[in-house]
C-alpha positions as a Markdown table, in Angstrom:
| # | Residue | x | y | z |
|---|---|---|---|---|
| 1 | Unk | 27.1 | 144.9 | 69.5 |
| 2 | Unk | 28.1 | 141.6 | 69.0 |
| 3 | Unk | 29.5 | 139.2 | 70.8 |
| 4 | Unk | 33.3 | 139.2 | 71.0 |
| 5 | Unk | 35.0 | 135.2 | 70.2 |
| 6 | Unk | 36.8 | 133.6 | 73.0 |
| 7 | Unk | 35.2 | 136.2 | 75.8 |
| 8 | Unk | 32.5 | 134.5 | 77.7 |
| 9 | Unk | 32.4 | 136.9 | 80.5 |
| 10 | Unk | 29.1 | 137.1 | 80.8 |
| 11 | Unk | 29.2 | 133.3 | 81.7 |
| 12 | Unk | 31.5 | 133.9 | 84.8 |
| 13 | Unk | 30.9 | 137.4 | 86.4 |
| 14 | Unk | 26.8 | 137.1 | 86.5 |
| 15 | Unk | 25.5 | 135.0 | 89.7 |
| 16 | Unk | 22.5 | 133.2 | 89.1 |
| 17 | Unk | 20.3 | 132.1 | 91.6 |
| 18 | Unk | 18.0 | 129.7 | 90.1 |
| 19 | Unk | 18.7 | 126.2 | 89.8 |
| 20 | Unk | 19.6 | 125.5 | 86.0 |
| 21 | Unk | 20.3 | 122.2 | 84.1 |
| 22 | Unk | 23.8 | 121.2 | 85.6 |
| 23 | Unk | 24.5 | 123.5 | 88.0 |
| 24 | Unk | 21.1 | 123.0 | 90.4 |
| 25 | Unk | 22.3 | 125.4 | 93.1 |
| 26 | Unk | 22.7 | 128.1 | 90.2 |
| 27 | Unk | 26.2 | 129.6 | 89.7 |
| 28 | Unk | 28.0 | 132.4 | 92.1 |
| 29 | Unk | 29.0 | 135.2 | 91.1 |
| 30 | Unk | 32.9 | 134.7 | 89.4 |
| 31 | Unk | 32.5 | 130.9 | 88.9 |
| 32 | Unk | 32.6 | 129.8 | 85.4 |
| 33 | Unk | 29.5 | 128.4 | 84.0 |
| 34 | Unk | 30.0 | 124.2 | 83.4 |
| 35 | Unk | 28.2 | 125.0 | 79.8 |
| 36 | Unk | 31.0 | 127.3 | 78.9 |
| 37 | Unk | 33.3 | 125.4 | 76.1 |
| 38 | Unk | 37.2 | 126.0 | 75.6 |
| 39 | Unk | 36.2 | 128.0 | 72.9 |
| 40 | Unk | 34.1 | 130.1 | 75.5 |
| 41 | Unk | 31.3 | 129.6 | 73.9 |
| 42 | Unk | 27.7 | 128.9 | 75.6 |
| 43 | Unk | 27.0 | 124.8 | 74.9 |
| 44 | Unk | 23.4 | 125.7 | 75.7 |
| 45 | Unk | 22.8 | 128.4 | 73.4 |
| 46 | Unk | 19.2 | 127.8 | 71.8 |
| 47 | Unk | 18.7 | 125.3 | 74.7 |
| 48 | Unk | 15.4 | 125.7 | 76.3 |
| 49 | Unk | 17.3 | 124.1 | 79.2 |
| 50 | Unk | 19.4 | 127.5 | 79.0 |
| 51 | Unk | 18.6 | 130.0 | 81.7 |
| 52 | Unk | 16.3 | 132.5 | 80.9 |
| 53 | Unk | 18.3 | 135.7 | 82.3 |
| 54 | Unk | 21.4 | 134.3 | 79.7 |
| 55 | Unk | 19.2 | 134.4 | 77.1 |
| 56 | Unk | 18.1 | 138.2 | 78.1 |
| 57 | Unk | 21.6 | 139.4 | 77.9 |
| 58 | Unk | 22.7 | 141.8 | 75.4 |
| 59 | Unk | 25.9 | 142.5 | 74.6 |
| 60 | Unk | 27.0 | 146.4 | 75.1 |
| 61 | Unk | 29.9 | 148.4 | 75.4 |
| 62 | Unk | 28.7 | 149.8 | 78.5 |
| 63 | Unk | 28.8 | 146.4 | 80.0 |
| 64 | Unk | 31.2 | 144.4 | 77.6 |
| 65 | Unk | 34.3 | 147.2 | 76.8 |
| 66 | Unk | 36.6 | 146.8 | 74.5 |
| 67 | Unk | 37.5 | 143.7 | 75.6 |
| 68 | Unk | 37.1 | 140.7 | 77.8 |
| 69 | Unk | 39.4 | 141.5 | 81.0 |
| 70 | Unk | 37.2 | 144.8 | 80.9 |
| 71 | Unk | 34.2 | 142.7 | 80.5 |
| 72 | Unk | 34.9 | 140.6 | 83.8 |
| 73 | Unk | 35.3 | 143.7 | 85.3 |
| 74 | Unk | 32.2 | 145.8 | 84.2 |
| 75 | Unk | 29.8 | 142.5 | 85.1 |
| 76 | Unk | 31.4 | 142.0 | 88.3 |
| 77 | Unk | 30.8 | 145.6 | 89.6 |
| 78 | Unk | 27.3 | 145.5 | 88.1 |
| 79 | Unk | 27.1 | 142.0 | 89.9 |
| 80 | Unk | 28.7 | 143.7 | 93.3 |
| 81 | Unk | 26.4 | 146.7 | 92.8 |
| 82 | Unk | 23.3 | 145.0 | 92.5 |
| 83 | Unk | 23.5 | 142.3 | 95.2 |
| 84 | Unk | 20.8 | 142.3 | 97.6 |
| 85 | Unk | 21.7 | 143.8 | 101.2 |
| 86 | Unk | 22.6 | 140.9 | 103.5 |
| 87 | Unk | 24.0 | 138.5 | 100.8 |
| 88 | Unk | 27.3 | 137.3 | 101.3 |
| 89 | Unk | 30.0 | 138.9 | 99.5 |
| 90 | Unk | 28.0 | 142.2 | 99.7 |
């Protein structure tokens, strides 16, 4: 599947935990990304500065829906179901 214009839930749900260029204490889970345009759009897409989990992420209904409000809520489950024990929010 493609990736649906104007969505960019996959750059808000997701937590990441490594330090990435502009955000160096990574991004909790539900905060927007400071790469993600107005457009929604990744500004670091084909960036090596780009983390490398984003770049690993492939759009598919099973995770995306049909469209983004469902998105936000399939990542964020997936995000709440696979925290470790122990971390806040768990």
């Amino acid at each position: 599947m493609q990736c649906r214009p104007h969505c960019g839930a996959c750059c808000v749900a997701p937590a990441i935990s490594q330090p990435f260029f502009g955000m160096p204490r990574g991004k909790p889970a539900g905060e927007t990304c400071v790469h993600l345009d107005r457009e929604r759009r990744c500004q670091l897409f084909g960036d090596p500065r780009r983390p490398q989990c984003c770049g690993q992420f492939l759009a598919e209904p099973a995770v995306c829906g049909d469209n983004r409000e469902q998105a936000l809520a399939l990542l964020a489950a997936l995000e709440h179901d696979t925290r470790p024990a122990g971390v806040e929010g768990a």
